[in-house]
C-alpha positions in Angstrom: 20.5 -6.8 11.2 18.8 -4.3 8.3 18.8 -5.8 4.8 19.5 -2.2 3.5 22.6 0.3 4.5 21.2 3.9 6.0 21.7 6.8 3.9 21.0 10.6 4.6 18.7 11.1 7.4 14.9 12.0 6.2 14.7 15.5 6.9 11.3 15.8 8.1 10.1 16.5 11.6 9.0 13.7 13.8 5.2 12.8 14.5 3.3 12.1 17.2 0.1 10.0 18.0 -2.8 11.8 19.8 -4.8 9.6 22.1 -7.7 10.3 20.2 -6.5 8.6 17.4 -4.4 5.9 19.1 -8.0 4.6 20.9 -9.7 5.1 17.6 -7.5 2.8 16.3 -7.8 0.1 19.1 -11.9 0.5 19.0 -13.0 -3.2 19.9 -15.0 -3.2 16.7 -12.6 -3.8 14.1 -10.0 -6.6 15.6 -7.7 -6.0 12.5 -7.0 -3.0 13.2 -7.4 -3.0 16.7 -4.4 -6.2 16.2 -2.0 -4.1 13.9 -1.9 -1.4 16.4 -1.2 -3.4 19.8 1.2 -5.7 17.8 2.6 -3.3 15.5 2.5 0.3 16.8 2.9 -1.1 19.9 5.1 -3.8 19.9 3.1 -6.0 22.2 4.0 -8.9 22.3 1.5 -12.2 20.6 0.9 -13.8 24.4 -0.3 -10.2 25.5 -3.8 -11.0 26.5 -5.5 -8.2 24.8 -3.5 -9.5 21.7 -4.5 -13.0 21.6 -8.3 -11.7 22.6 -8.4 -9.8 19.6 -6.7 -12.2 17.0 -9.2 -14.7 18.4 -12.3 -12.1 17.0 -10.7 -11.5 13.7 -13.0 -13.3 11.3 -15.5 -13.3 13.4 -16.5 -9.6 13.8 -15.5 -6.5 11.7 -14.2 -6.1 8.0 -13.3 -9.9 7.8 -16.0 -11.7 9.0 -18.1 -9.4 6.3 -15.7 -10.7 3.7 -16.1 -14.0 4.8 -19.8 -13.8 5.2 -20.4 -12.8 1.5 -18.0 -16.6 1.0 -20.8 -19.1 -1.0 -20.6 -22.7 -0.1 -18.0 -22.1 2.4 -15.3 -22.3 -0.7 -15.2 -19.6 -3.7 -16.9 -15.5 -3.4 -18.9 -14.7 -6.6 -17.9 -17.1 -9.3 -16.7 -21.2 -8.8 -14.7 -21.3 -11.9 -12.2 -18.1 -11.9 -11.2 -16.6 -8.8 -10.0 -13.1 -10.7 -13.4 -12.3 -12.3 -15.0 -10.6 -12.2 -12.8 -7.8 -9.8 -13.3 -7.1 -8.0 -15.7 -9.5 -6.2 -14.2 -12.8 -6.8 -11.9 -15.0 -4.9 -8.3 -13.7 -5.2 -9.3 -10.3 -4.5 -10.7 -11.4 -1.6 -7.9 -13.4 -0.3 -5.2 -10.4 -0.6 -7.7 -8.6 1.1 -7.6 -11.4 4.2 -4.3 -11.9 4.3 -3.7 -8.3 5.4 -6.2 -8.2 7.5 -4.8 -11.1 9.5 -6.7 -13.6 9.0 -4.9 -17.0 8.7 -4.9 -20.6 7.2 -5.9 -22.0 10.6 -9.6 -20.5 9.6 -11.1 -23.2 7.6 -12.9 -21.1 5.7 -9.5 -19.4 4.1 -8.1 -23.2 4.1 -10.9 -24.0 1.7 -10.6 -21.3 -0.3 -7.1 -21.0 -0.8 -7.5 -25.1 -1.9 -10.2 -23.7 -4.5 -7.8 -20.7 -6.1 -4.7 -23.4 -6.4 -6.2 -25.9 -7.7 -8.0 -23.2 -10.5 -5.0 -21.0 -10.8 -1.6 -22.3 -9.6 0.5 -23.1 -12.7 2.3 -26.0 -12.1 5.9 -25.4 -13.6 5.5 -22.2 -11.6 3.1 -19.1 -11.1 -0.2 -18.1 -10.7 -2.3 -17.5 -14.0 -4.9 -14.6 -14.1 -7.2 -17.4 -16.4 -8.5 -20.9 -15.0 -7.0 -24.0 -15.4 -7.8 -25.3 -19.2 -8.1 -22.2 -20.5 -6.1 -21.5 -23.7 -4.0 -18.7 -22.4 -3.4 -20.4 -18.9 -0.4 -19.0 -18.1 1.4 -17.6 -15.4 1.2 -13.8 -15.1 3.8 -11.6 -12.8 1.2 -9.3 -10.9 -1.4 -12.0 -10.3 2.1 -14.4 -8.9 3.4 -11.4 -7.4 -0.4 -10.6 -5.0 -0.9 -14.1 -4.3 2.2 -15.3 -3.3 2.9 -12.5 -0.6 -1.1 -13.0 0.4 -0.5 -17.2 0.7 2.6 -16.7 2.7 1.3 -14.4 4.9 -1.6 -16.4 5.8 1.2 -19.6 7.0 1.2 -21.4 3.1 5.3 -20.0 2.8 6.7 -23.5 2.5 4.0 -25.0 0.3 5.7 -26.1 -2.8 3.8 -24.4 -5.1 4.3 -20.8 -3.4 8.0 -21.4 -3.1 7.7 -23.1 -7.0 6.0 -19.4 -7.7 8.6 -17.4 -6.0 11.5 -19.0 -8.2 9.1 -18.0 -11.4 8.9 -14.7 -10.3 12.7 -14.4 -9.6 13.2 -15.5 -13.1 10.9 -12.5 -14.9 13.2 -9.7 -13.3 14.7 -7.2 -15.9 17.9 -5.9 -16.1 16.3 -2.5 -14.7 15.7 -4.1 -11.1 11.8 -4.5 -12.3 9.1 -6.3 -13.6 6.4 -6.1 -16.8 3.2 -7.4 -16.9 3.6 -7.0 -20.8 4.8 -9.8 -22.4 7.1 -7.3 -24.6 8.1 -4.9 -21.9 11.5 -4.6 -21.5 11.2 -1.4 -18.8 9.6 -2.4 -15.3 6.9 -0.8 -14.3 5.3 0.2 -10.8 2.2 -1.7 -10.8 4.3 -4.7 -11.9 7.4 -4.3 -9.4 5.4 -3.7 -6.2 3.4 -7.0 -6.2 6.9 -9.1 -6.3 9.2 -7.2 -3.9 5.8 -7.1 -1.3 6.1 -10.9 -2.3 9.5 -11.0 -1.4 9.0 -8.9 1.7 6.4 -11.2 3.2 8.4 -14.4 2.0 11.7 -13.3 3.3 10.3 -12.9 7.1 9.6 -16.5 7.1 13.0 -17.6 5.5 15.5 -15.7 3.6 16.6 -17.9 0.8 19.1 -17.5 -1.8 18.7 -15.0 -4.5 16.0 -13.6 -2.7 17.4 -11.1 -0.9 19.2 -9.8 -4.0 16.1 -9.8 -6.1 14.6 -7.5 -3.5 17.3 -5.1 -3.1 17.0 -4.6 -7.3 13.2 -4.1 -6.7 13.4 -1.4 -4.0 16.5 0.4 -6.2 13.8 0.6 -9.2 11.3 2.4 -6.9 14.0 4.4 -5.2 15.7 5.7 -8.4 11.8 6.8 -9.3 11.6 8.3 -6.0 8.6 5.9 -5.0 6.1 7.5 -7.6 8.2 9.9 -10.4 9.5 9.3 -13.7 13.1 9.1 -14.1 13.5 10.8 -17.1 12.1 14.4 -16.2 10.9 13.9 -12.4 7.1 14.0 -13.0 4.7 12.2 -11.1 4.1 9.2 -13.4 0.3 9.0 -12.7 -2.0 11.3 -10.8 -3.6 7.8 -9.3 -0.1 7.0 -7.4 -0.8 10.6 -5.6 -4.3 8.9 -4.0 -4.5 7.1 -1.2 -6.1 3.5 -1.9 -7.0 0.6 -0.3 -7.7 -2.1 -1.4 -4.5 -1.5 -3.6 -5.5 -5.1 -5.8 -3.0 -4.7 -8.7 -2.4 -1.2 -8.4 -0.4 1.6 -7.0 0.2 5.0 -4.9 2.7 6.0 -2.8 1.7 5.2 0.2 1.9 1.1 -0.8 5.8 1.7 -2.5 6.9 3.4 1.2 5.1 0.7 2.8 6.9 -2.3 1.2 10.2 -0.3 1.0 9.8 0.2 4.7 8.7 -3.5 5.7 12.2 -4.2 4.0 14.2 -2.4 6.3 15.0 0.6 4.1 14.8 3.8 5.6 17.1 7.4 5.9 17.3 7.1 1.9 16.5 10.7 0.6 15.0 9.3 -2.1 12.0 8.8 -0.2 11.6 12.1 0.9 9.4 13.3 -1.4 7.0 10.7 -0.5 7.3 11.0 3.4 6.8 14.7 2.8 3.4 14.1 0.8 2.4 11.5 3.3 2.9 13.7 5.9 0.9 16.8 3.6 -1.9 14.4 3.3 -2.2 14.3 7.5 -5.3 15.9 8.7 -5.8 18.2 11.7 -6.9 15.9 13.8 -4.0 13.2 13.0 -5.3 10.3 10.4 -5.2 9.9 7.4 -8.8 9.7 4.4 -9.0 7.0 2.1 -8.9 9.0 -1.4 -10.6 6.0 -3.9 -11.5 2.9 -4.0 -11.6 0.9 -7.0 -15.5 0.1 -8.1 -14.4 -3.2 -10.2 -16.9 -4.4 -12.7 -20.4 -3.3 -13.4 -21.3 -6.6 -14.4 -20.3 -10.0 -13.1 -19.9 -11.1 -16.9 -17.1 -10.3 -19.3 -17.5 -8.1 -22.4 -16.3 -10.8 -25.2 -16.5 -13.7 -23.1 -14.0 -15.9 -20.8 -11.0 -14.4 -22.9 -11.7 -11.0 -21.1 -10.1 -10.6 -17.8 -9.8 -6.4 -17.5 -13.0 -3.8 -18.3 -12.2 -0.4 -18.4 -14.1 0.4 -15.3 -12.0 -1.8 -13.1 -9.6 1.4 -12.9 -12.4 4.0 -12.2 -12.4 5.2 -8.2 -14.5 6.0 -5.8 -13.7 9.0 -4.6 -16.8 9.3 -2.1 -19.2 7.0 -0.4 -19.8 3.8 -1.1 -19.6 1.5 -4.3 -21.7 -1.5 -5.8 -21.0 -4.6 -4.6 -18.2 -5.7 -6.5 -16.6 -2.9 -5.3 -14.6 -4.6 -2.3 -14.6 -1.9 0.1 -14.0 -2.3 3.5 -14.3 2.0 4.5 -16.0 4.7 3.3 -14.6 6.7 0.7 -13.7 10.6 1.7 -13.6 9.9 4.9 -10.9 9.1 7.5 -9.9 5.4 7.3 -8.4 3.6 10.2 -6.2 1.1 7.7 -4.8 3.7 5.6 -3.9 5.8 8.9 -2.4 2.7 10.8 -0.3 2.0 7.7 0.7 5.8 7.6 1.7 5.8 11.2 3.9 2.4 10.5 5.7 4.1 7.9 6.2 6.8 9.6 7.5 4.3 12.5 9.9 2.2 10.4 11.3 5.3 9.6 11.9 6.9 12.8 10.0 9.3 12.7 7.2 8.8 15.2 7.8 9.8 18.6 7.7 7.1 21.0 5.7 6.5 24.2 2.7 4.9 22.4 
C-alpha cells in the first residue's frame, strides 16, 4: 500500500542499465555497494547467498572498514569529548556515513560508538544536541536530531527509547509550512532543515509506522514538492547553486539528488512536481551511464575551533571539493570529478522507484 496517491505521470523516457555499469556496480571490492545493488536494484532477496556473502564483508573491506579503521580506542573518531567537531572528522559524521553504507549495530565497533555519541549528545527530554553534555548551550538541535535519528534506526537502535524520545521532539518542531528551521527564530522551513527529519521519518516509519508520523511526513514531502525539490516558491529560482551539485557525503546539507531520494524512499512518485529534478538527474547522466560526484565537503582546516568549545560551524565546512581528494577531515569515500558508484546507485534507485528504469536487471 503507497503512503502517497499517484499524480500525473513523469514525462521522461525510461532508462536502462548497461552491463558495464551494472558489474561495475557489483565489483567485489566495495560490499556496500556491491549489497545495495543485489538487494536494491535487484531485489534479491537477504538469504541469496551472494547477498549474505557480501553483508558479511561490509566493515571489513571497502569504504567502511576504512571508516572504521581511522575509529581510536575502538569508541570515538577524532575527538572523545564531542562527536560533531570538528566536521567533518568526528564521530556523528562518521556514523551517518555507516549507517548508509550498511553497516549495523551487530558490529561492535558501531555498538560502541553509538554508546559514546548518546551518552555525549542525546538530550534526555528529547533530541540530539550539536554541543556535549554540560555544555551551556546543550540543547537539542533539529538537523543534528533529524541525521542521527534516521542513521540510529537504520543501523537496528529504532525502538531504543531515546530515538523514539527524539522522534516525538522532532514532530513537535514542525511549522505550519510542512517544515523545519534550524534557526531558533525561523518561522519558514528550510531545505537543509526539512530533509534531515522526513529522511528520519522515512527510515523510522519502515520499522513501524506510528501515529502522527505518517502525517508529519506527508507535510515534509508537500514542503519540498511545492519547491519543486530545489526552487523557490516565490519566483521559481533555484534556491542555491549547491542543491544543483551532486554530493555525498550530504552531512547537513542538500541537492537534489538527496530531496528525490527521500521523496522516493516514501513512496511518492508520478508527481510533476518532481520533474524538474528527474529531468536534471537524468541531464547530469554521462555517456557511458553513471553518474560523477560533483563536491565533497572539505570540513575544517583545523581540528580546533576558532573561539573555543562555543564554536560548532567554520566557514570552510561549506567549501567543496570539486576535484580530487581533500585533507583528512574531509570524509570522503570517492574521488571528486570522477564517476562515483554511490551517487550512480542512488541515481538508478530513484530512477527505479519511479518507474522509470527498464527492467530485466
Amino acid at each position: 500500500m503507497e503512503r502517497f496517491p499517484k499524480l500525473q505521470q513523469v514525462q521522461v523516457p525510461k532508462v536502462s542499465v548497461s552491463n558495464s555499469v551494472l558489474n561495475w556496480l557489483l565489483e567485489e571490492d566495495e560490499p556496500s555497494a556491491r549489497y545495495h545493488t543485489l538487494v536494491d536494484l535487484q531485489e534479491r532477496g537477504e538469504n541469496d547467498q551472494s547477498v549474505a556473502g557480501t553483508l558479511n564483508r561490509i566493515g571489513r573491506i571497502g569504504w567502511a572498514s576504512k571508516i572504521l579503521a581511522r575509529q581510536k580506542d575502538g569508541i570515538y573518531w577524532d575527538n572523545p569529548k564531542s562527536c560533531y567537531v570538528p566536521k567533518f572528522s568526528a564521530c556523528s559524521w562518521q556514523l551517518v556515513v555507516l549507517a548508509d553504507l550498511g553497516v549495523s549495530s551487530k558490529d561492535p565497533r558501531v555498538d560502541e560508538a553509538v554508546d559514546h555519541f548518546l551518552e555525549h549528545h542525546n538530550v534526555e527530554t528529547g533530541g540530539i544536541s550539536l554541543r556535549p553534555k554540560g555544555h551551556a548551550k546543550f540543547e537539542p538541535h533539529i538537523c543534528a536530531t533529524g541525521n542521527m535519528v534516521r542513521a540510529l534506526a537504520k543501523m537496528g537502535y529504532a525502538e531504543d527509547d531515546r530515538v523514539l524520545s527524539a522522534m516525538d521532539w522532532l514532530l513537535s518542531k514542525q511549522l505550519a509550512d510542512g517544515g523545519w528551521n534550524c534557526s531558533p527564530s525561523g518561522k519558514h522551513g528550510s531545505f537543509m532543515s526539512v530533509i534531515q527529519p522526513v529522511w528520519a521519518l522515512s527510515e523510522m516509519m519502515a520499522h513501524d509506522a506510528r501515529k502522527g508520523w505518517e502525517v508529519s511526513a506527508k507535510r515534509g514531502a508537500e514542503f519540498l514538492l511545492k519547491h519543486r525539490v530545489y526552487r523557490s516558491d516565490k519566483d521559481d529560482s533555484v534556491v542555491l547553486l549547491d542543491f544543483l551539485r551532486l554530493h555525498y557525503p550530504i552531512h547537513y546539507c542538500y541537492d537534489f539528488l538527496h530531496g528525490l531520494r527521500v521523496l522516493t524512499e516514501l513512496g511518492i512518485k508520478n508527481d510533476p512536481r518532481m520533474n524538474d529534478a528527474v529531468a536534471l538527474l537524468l541531464e547530469k547522466r554521462t555517456p557511458d551511464g553513471k553518474w560523477n560526484l560533483d563536491g565533497v565537503y572539505r570540513g575544517w582546516r583545523h581540528a580546533h575551533a576558532m573561539h573555543g568549545e562555543e564554536t560548532v560551524s567554520r566557514p570552510e565546512e561549506r567549501e567543496l571539493i570539486t576535484q580530487g581528494w581533500g585533507t583528512e577531515r574531509a570524509l570522503q569515500i570517492e574521488e571528486a570529478g570522477k564517476p562515483s558508484k554511490w551517487l550512480t546507485l542512488q541515481a538508478l534507485l530513484v530512477l527505479k522507484r519511479l518507474g522509470l528504469l527498464v527492467s530485466g536487471l
